[in-house]
C-alpha positions as CSV (number, residue, x, y, z in Angstrom):
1,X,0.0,0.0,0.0
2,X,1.6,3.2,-1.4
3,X,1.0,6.8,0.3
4,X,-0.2,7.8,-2.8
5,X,-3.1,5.1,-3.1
6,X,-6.6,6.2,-2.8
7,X,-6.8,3.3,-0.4
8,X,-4.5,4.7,1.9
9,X,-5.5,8.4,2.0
10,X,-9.1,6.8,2.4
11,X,-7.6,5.1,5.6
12,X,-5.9,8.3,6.6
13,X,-9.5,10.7,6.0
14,X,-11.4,7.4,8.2
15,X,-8.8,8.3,10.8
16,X,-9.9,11.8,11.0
17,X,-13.5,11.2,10.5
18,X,-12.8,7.8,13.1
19,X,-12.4,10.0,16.0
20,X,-15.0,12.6,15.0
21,X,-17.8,10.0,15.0
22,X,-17.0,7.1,17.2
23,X,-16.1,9.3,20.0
24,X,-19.7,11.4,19.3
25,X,-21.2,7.2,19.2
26,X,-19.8,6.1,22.6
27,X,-20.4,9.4,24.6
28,X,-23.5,9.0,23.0
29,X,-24.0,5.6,23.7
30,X,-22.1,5.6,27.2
31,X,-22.9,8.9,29.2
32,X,-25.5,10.6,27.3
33,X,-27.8,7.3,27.4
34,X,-28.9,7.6,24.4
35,X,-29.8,4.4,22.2
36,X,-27.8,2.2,20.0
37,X,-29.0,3.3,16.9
38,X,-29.3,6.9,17.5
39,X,-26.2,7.1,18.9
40,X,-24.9,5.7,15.8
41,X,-26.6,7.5,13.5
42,X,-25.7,10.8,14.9
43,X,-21.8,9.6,15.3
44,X,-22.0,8.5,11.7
45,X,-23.4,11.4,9.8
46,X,-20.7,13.6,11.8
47,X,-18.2,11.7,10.8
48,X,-19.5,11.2,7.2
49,X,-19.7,15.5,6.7
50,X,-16.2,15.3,7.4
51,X,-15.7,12.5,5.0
52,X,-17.2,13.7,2.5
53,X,-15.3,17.2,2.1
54,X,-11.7,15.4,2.9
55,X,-12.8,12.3,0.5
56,X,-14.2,14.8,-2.0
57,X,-10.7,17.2,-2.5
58,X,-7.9,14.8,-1.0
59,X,-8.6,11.1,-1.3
60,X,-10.4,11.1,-5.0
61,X,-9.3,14.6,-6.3
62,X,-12.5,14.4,-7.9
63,X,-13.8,16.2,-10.0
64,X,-17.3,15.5,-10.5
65,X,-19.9,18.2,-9.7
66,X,-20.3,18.8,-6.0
67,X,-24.0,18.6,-5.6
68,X,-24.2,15.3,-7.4
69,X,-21.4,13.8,-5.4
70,X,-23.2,14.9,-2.3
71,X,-26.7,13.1,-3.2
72,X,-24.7,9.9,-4.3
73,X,-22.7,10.4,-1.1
74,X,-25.6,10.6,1.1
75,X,-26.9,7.5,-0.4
76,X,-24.4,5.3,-0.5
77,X,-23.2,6.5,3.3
78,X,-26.7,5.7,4.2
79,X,-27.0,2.0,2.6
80,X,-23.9,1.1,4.3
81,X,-24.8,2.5,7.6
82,X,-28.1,0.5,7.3
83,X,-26.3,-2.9,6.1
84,X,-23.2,-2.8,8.8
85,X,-24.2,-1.6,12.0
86,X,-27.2,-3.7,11.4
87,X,-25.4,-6.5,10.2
88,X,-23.1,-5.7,13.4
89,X,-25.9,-5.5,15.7
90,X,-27.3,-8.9,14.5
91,X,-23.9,-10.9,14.8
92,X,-22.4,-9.6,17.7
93,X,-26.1,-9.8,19.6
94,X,-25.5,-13.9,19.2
95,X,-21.9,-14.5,18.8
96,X,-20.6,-12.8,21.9
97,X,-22.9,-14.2,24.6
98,X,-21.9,-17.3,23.0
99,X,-18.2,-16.2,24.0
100,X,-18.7,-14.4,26.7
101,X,-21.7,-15.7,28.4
102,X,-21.6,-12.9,31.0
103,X,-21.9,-9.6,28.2
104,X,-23.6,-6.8,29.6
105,X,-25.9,-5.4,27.1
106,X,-23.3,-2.7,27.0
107,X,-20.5,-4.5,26.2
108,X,-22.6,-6.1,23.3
109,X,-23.4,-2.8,22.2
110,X,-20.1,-1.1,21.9
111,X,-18.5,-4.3,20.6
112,X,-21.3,-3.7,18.0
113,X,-20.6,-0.2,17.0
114,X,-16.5,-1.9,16.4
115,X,-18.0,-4.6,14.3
116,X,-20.1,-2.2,12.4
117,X,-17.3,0.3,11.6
118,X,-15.2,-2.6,10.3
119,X,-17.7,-3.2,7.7
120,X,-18.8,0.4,7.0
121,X,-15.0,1.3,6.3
122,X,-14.6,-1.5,3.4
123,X,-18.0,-1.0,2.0
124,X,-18.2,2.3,1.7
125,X,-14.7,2.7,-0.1
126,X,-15.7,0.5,-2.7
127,X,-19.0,2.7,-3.5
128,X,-17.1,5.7,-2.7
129,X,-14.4,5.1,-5.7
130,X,-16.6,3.7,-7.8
131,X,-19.4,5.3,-7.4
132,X,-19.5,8.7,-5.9
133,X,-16.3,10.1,-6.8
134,X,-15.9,8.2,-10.1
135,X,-15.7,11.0,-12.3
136,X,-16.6,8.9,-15.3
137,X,-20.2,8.1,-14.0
138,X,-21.1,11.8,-13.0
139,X,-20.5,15.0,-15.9
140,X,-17.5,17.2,-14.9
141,X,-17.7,20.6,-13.8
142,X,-16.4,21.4,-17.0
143,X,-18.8,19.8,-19.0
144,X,-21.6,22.2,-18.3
145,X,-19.4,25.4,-19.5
């Protein structure tokens, strides 16, 4: 993996993004008492503004017009936070009291929100690149001069 990979600033702008929304999700989650998916929702769409300005100008360069990258953006942040942290929810609900028969419901929860990050980050790159910031799918700025 090269510096200059759209896989690795990806990894660098999730860093960024990372701490923005999963510390919003656990104090969320952990002091403000507010509910797993809430808490995750809120976490995720700060961390996904973030993303999509740093993923927009640094990881992609792209090129394609801003408010069509944004509706795309939104959609595809929005299937993926729908398909992991559901799909996190679901697994680590009956794998880890398999495990760890004595999980709090808190523990289960936060392991959760892990799980579901995992596979947000690799879904949402793929439809990121090839979808959203694809500047063959979406006209150029340039085209409509």
């Amino acid at each position: 993996m090269y510096p200059n990979s759209t896989f690795f600033r990806f990894l660098l702008v999730g860093i960024v993004n990372t701490i923005i929304g999963l510390s919003l999700m656990l104090a969320l989650l952990n002091w403000a008492g507010i509910g797993y998916w809430l808490s995750t929702c809120i976490g995720n769409a700060a961390g996904a503004c973030v993303s999509y300005v740093l993923n927009r100008t640094y990881t992609f360069r792209s090129d394609v017009l801003w408010w069509k990258g944004f509706v795309l953006f939104v959609l595809v942040v929005l299937g993926c936070y729908v398909i992991s942290y559901g799909l996190g929810i679901a697994l680590i609900e009956r794998a880890l009291p398999v495990i760890f028969p004595k999980a709090s419901p808190k523990i289960i929860e936060n392991t959760a929100i892990v799980a579901g990050m995992s596979m947000y980050t690799i879904i949402n790159y793929f439809f990121q690149k090839k979808l959203v910031f694809a500047s063959s799918l979406l006209k150029k700025a340039d085209d409509y001069r």
